[in-house]
C-alpha positions as CSV (number, residue, x, y, z in Angstrom):
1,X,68.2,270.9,42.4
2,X,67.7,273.2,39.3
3,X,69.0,272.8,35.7
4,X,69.1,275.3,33.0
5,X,66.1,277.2,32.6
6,X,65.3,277.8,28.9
7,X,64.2,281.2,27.8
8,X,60.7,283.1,27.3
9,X,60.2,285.9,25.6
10,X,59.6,287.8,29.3
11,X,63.5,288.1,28.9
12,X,64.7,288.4,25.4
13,X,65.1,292.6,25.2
14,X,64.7,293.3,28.8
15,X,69.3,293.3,29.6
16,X,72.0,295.9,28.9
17,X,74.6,294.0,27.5
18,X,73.9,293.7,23.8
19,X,76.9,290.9,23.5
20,X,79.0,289.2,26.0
21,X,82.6,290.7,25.9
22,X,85.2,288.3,24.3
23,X,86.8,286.7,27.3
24,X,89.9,285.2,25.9
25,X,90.6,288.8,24.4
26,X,89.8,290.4,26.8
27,X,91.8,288.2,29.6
28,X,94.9,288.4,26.6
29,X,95.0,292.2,27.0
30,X,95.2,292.1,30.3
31,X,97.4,289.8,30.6
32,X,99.9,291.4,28.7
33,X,99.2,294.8,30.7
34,X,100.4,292.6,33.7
35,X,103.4,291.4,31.6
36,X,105.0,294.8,31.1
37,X,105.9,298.0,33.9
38,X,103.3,300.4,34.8
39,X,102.9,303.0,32.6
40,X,102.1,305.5,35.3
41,X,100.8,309.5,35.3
42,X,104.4,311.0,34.3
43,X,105.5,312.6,37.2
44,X,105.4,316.1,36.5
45,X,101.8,315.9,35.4
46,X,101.0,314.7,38.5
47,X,102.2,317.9,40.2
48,X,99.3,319.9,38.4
49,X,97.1,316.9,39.0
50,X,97.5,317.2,43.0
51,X,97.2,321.5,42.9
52,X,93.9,320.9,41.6
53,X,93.1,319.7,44.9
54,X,94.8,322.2,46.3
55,X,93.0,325.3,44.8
56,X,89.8,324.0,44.3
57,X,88.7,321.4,47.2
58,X,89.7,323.3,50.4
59,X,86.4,323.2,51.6
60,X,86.6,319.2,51.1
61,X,89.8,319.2,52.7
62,X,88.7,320.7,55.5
63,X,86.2,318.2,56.2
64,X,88.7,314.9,55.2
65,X,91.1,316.6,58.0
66,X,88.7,316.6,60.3
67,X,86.9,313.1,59.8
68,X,90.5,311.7,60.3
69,X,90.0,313.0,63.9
70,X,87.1,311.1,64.7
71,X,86.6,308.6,61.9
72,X,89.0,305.9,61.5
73,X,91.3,306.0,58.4
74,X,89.1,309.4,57.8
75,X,86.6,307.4,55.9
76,X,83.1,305.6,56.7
77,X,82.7,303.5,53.4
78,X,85.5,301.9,50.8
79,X,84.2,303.9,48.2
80,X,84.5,307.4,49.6
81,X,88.4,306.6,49.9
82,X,90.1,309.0,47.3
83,X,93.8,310.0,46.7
84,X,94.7,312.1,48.0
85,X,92.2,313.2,50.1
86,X,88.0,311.8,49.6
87,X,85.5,314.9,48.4
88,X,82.7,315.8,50.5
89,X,79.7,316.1,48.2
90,X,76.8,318.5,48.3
91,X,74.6,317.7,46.1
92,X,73.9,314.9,43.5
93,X,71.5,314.7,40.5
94,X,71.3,312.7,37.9
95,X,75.1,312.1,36.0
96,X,76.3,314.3,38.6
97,X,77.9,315.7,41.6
98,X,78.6,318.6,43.1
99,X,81.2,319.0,46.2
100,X,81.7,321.5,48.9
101,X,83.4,323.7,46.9
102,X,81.3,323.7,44.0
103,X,82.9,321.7,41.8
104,X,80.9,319.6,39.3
105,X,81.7,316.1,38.3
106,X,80.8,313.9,36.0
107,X,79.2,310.7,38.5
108,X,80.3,307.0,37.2
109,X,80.6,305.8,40.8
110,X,76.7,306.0,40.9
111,X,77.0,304.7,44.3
112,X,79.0,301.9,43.4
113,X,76.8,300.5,40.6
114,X,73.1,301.3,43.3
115,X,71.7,304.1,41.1
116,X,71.0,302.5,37.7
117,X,68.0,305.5,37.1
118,X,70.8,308.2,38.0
119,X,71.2,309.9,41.2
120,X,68.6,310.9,43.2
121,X,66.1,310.1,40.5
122,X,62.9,312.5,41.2
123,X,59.8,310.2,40.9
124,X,61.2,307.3,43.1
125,X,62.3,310.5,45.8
126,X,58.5,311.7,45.5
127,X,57.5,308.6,46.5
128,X,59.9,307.7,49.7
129,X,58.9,311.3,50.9
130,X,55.3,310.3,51.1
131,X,55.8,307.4,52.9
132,X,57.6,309.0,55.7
133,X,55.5,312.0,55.8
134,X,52.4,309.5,56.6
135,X,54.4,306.7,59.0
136,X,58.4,307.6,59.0
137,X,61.0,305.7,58.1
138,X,60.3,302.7,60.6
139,X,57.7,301.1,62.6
140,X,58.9,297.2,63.0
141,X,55.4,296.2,62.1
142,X,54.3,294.9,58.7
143,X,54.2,297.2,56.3
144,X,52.4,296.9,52.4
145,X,55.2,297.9,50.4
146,X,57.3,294.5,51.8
147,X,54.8,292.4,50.4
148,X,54.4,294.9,46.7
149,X,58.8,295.0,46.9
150,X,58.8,291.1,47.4
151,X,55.8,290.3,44.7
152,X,57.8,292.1,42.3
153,X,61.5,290.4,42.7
154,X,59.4,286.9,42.7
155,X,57.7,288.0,39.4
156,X,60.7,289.7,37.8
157,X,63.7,286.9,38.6
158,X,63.3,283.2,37.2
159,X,64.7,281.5,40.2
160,X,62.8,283.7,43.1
161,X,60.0,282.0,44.4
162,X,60.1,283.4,47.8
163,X,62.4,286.4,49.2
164,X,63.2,287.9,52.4
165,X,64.8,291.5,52.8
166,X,67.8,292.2,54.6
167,X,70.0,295.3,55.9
168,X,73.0,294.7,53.3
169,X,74.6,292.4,50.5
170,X,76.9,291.2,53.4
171,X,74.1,290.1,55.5
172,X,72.0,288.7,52.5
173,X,75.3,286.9,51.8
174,X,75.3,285.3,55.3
175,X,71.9,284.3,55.6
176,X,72.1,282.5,52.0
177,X,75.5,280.3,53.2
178,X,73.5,279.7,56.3
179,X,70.7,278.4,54.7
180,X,72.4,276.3,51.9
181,X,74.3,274.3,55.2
182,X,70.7,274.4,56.8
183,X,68.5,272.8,53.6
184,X,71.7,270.3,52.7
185,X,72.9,269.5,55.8
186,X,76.6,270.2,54.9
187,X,79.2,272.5,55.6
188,X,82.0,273.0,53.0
189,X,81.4,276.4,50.4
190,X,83.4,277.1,48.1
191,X,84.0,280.5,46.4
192,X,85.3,281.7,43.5
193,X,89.3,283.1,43.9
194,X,88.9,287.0,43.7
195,X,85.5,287.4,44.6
196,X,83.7,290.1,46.7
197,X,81.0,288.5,48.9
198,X,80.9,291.2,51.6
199,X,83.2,291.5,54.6
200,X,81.6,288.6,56.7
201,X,84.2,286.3,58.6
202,X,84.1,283.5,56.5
203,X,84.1,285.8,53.1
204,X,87.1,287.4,53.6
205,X,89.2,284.5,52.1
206,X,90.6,285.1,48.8
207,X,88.9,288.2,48.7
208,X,89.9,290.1,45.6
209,X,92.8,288.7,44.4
210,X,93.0,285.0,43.9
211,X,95.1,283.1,46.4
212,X,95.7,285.3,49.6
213,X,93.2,283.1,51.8
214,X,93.4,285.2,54.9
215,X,95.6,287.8,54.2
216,X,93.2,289.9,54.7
217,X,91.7,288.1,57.8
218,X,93.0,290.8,60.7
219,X,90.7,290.2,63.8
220,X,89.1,287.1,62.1
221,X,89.6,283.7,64.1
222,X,91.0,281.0,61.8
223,X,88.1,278.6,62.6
224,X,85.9,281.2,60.8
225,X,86.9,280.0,57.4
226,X,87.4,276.3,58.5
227,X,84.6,275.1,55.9
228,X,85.5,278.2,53.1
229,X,87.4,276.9,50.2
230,X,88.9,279.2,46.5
231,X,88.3,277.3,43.7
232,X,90.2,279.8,40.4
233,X,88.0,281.7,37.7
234,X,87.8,279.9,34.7
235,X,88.8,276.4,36.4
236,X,85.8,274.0,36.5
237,X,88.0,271.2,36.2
238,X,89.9,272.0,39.5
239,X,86.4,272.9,40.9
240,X,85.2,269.2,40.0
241,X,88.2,267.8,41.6
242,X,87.5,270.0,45.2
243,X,84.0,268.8,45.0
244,X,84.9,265.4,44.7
245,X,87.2,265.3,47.8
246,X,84.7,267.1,49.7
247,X,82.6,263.9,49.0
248,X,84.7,262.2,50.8
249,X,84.7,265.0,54.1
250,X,80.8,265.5,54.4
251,X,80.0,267.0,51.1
252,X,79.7,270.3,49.9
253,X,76.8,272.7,50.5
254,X,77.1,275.5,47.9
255,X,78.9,277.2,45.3
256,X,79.0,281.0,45.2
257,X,79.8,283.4,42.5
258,X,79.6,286.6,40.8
259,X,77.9,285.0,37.8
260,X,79.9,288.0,35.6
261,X,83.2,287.0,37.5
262,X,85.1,288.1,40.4
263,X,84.8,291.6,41.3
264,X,81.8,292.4,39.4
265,X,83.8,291.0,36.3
266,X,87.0,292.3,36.5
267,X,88.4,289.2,36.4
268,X,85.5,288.1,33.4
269,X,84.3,284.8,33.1
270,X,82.9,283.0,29.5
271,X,79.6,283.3,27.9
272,X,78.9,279.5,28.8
273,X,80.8,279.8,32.4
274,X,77.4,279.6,34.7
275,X,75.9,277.0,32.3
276,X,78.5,275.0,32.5
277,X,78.7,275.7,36.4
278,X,75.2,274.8,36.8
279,X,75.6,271.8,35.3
280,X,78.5,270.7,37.6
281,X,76.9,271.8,40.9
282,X,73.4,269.4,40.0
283,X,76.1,266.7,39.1
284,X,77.1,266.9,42.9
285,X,74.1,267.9,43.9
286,X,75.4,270.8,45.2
287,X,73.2,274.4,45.5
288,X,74.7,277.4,43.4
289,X,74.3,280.6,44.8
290,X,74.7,283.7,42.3
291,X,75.7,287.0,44.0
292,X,73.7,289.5,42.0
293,X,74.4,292.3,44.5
294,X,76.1,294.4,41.9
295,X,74.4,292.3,38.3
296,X,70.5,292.4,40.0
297,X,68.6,294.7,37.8
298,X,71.3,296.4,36.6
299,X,71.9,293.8,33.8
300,X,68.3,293.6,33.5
301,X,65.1,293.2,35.4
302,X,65.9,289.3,35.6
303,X,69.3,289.7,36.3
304,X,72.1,287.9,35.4
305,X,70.5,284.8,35.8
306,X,68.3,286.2,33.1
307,X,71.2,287.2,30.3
308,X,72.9,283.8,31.1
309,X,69.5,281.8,31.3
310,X,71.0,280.0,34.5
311,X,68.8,279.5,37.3
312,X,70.3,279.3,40.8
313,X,69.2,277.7,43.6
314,X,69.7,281.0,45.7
315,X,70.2,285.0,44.7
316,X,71.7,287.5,46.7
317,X,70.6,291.0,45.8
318,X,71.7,294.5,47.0
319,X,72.4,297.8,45.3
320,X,69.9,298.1,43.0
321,X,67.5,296.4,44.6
322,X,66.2,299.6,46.9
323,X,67.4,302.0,43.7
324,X,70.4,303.3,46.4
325,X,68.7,304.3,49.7
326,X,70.2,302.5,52.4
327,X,68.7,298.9,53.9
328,X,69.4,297.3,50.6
329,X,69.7,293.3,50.8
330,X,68.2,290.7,50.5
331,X,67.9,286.9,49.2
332,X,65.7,284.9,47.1
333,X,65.1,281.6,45.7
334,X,63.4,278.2,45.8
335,X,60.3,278.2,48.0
336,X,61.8,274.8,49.8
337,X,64.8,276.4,50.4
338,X,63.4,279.8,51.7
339,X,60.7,278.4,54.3
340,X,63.6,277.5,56.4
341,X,63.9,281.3,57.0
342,X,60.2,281.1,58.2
343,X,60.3,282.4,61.8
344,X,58.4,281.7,64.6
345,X,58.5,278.4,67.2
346,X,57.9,274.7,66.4
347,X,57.1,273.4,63.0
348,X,59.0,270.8,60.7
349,X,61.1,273.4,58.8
350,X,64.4,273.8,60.1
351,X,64.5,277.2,61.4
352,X,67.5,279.6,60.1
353,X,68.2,282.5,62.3
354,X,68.1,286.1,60.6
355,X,67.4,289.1,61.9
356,X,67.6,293.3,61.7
357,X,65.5,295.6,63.3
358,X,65.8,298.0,60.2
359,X,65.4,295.5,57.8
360,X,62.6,295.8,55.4
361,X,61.7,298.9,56.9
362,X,58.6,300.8,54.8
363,X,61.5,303.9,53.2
364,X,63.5,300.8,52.0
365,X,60.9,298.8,50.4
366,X,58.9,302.5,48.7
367,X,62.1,302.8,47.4
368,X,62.8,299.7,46.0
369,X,58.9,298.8,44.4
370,X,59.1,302.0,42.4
371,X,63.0,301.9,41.3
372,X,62.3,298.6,40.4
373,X,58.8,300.0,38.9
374,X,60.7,303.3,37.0
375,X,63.3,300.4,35.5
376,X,60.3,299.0,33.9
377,X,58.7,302.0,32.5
378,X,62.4,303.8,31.5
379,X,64.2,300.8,30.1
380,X,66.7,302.0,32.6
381,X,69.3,299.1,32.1
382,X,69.1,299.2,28.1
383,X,69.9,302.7,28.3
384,X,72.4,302.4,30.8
385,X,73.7,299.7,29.0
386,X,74.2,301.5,25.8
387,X,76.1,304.1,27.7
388,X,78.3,301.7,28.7
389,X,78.7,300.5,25.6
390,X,79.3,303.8,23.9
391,X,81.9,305.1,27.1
392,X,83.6,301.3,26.4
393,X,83.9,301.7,22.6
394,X,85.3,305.6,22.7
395,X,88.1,304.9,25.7
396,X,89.3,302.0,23.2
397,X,89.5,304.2,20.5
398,X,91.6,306.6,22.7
399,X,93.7,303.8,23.9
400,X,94.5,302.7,20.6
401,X,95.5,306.4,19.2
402,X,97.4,307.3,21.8
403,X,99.4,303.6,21.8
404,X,99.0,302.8,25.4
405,X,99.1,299.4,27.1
406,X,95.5,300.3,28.9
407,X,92.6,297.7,28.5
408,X,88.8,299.1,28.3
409,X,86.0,296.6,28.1
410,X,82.3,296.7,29.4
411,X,80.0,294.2,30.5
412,X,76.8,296.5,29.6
413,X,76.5,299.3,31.9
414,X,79.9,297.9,34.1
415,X,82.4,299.3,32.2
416,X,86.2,298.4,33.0
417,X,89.2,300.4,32.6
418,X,92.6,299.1,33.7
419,X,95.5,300.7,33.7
420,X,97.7,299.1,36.0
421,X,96.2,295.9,36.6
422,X,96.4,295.7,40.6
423,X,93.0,294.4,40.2
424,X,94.2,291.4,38.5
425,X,97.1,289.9,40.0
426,X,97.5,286.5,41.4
427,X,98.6,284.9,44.4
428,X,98.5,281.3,43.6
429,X,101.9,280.9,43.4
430,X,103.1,281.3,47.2
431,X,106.5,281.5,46.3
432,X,105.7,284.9,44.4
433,X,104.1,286.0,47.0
434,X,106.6,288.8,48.6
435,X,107.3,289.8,44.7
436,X,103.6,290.1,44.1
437,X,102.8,292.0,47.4
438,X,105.8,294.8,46.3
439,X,104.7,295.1,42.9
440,X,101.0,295.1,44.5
441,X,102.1,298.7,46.0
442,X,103.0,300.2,42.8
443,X,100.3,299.3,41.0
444,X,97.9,300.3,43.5
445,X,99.3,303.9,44.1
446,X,99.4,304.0,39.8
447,X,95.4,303.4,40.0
448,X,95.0,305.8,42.5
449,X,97.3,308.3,40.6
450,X,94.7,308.5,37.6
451,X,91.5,308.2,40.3
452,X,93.0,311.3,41.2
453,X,93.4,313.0,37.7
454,X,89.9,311.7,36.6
455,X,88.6,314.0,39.7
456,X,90.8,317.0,38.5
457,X,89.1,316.6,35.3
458,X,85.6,316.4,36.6
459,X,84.9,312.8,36.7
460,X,84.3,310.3,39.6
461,X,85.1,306.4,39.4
462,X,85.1,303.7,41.7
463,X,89.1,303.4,42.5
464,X,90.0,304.9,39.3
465,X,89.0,301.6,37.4
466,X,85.6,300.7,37.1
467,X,82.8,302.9,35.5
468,X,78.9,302.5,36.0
469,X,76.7,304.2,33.4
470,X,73.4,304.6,34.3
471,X,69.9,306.4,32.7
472,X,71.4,309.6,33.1
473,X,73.9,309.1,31.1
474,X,73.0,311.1,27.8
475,X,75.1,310.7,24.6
476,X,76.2,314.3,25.3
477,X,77.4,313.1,28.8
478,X,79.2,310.2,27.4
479,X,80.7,312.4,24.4
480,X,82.1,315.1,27.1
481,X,83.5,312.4,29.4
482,X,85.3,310.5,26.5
483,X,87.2,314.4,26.2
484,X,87.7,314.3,29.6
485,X,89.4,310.9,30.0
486,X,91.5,311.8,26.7
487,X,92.7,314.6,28.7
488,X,93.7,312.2,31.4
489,X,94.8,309.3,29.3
490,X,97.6,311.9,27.4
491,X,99.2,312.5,31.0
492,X,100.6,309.1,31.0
């Protein structure tokens, strides 16, 4: 087991949040935007809202009519799901996009938080074209750039001593449960209510909102989450009490989180959360895994791990971590730990079954050594994070002038904005469950209601509620989007 690591200089200016957000007024806001009835798009606004789409996406809506032929649901990925119908981009550069139709937008998707240097950033493209101009993009042989991609997580992120690449967060997710049950012998894991591990079997339990254990779990045998338990964000208390039944039952092999909270801190968690976390899990003895898919590098070049000064005993990365081409996965940690993924026959080390025949492949890992190299040199997630900060601070000021009920905080370059708090309802309580699910459709069609007026006004979020800044993001970017979203913002 680990304990707090205590900080070096390596990591004192290196993150993008310049403060942690204040958690208990932060979680007071938006608890009293849950309190009180949507304050929707007014009706006839949204009218002129949908003819946008109408007059100047046809080309995209040519192409969502036909992927709903031959692509379930008309959509390959979460994130390209738009109201009312997704946009099919041409081109993307920098802080922003273009579509079909020429349209230009204004990009705070960023991938979903993978493009902290900005869209198809130039000197990490260079480099990915060399590569497969000399070998391609595969070869399943060993290839340098694993070991140069792998040298500089280990040397960048406290806890890595040893890391192995992997085709997605979800698999990296996997692998890390898998191998916390391997190096402990036990079975139980317990996640945090809310949280977004990826869309594996047993992590689609409680999966973003608190207390709907397998609602979501169509397909998904019940014995699959046998051994997955929800502790609540914010609870240690009732977490202490789970691990100390689970004592009792075999014991408890990991904890997982999202070290800035559920749903890459929508639901936010205090300053001294992981600490305090950390603390608990060596108390039981327990391994803490941090899932730093969406916080790895783009909080800093240590992570979060680094801002909190909390050292897991395993890190799952993603996004980031291949600066947004595709492969990107991967987990880290304790040398002990990791030589159980060591492959090969025989041996003392319990041997962990991974796999992926695309996994670590040379485009992947020239991608990620010099995105991870260009954060270095750019200060990509101080900038970034300063964006944020700046994008956070001017949609507050809005808010407040305009006397709405909306909540806008930023955890550096994640930047939140809720204005009908589907994101943060609860489903503890099972007797509110069919009151919650009801009011869970409003609210959801009110989010994607201003996802849709943000694109009419030339800006792209993920679901119409979270923002990611990134290098690109210029104070005359930031200072024409904050017009943009007041435009929005006074259709409500």
């Amino acid at each position: 087991m680990t304990t707090v690591a205590s900080t070096t200089d390596q990591f004192v200016s290196e993150f993008s949040i310049s403060r942690w957000c204040d958690t208990a007024d932060v979680l007071a806001r938006l608890d009293a935007l849950l309190k009180q009835p949507i304050r929707p798009i007014r009706p006839e606004n949204m009218s002129q809202v949908l003819s946008y789409f109408d007059t100047h996406c046809r080309q995209s809506k040519l192409v969502a009519t036909a992927a709903e032929h031959v692509i379930p649901g008309g959509v390959q990925h979460n994130l390209a799901f738009n109201y009312p119908h997704p946009l099919a981009i041409r081109a993307a550069d920098g802080a922003y996009l273009s579509d079909l139709d020429g349209n230009r937008y204004i990009d705070f998707l960023q991938a979903g938080g993978a493009t902290l240097l900005g869209a198809n950033y130039r000197p990490v493209r260079e480099r990915v074209q060399a590569v497969l101009a000399e070998c391609g993009p595969v070869t399943g042989l060993l290839h340098e750039y694993e070991v140069k991609l792998a040298e500089l997580v280990c040397r960048h992120v406290p806890s890595v001593e040893m890391f192995r690449m992997l085709g997605s967060g979800t698999e990296a997710v996997m692998a890390a449960i898998r191998l916390a049950r391997a190096h402990t012998g036990r079975k139980w894991i317990v996640k945090m209510g809310g949280g977004y591990h990826g869309w594996s079997d047993q992590m689609v339990y409680g999966i973003r909102v608190p207390g709907t254990g397998r609602m979501d779990a169509a397909g998904i045998p019940r014995s699959a989450a046998a051994r997955i338990q929800e502790g609540f964000p914010h609870d240690l208390h009732a977490l202490r009490r789970r691990l100390q039944l689970n004592r009792l039952r075999g014991g408890t092999a990991a904890v997982i989180v999202e070290p800035f909270g559920p749903e890459s801190g929508t639901r936010p968690v205090t300053a001294e959360f992981n600490g305090e976390l950390r603390t608990l899990c060596d108390e039981f003895e327990v391994l803490l895994i941090f899932d730093e898919v969406v916080t790895g590098f783009r909080t800093g070049l240590s992570g979060a791990q680094g801002y909190f000064d909390v050292r897991p005993d395993l890190t799952v990365f993603g996004k980031c971590l291949t600066g947004g081409y595709p492969m990107s996965g991967g987990v880290g940690g304790q040398r002990d730990i990791m030589m159980n993924l060591a492959g090969g026959l025989g041996g003392s080390q319990k041997k962990v079954l991974v796999g992926g025949t695309l996994s670590a492949n040379p485009l992947s890992c020239v991608a990620g050594y010099y995105s991870i190299l260009e954060m270095e040199k750019t200060q990509a997630a101080q900038h970034a994070g300063r964006a944020g900060d700046r994008l956070c601070a001017g949609l507050t000021e809005i808010i407040d002038r305009l006397g709405l009920p909306y909540v806008a905080y930023n955890q550096g370059s994640i930047v939140h904005l809720q204005t009908s708090g589907v994101m943060l309802m609860d489903a503890r309580n099972p007797f509110k469950l069919i009151k919650l699910v009801r009011e869970a459709e409003s609210r959801k069609r009110s989010m994607e209601e201003f996802g849709a007026a943000y694109c009419a006004h030339g800006l792209i979020t993920l679901a119409g509620s979270r923002l990611y800044t990134s290098l690109a993001d210029t104070d005359e970017v930031i200072d024409e989007a904050l017009n943009r979203f007041e435009d929005v913002l006074k259709l409500a």
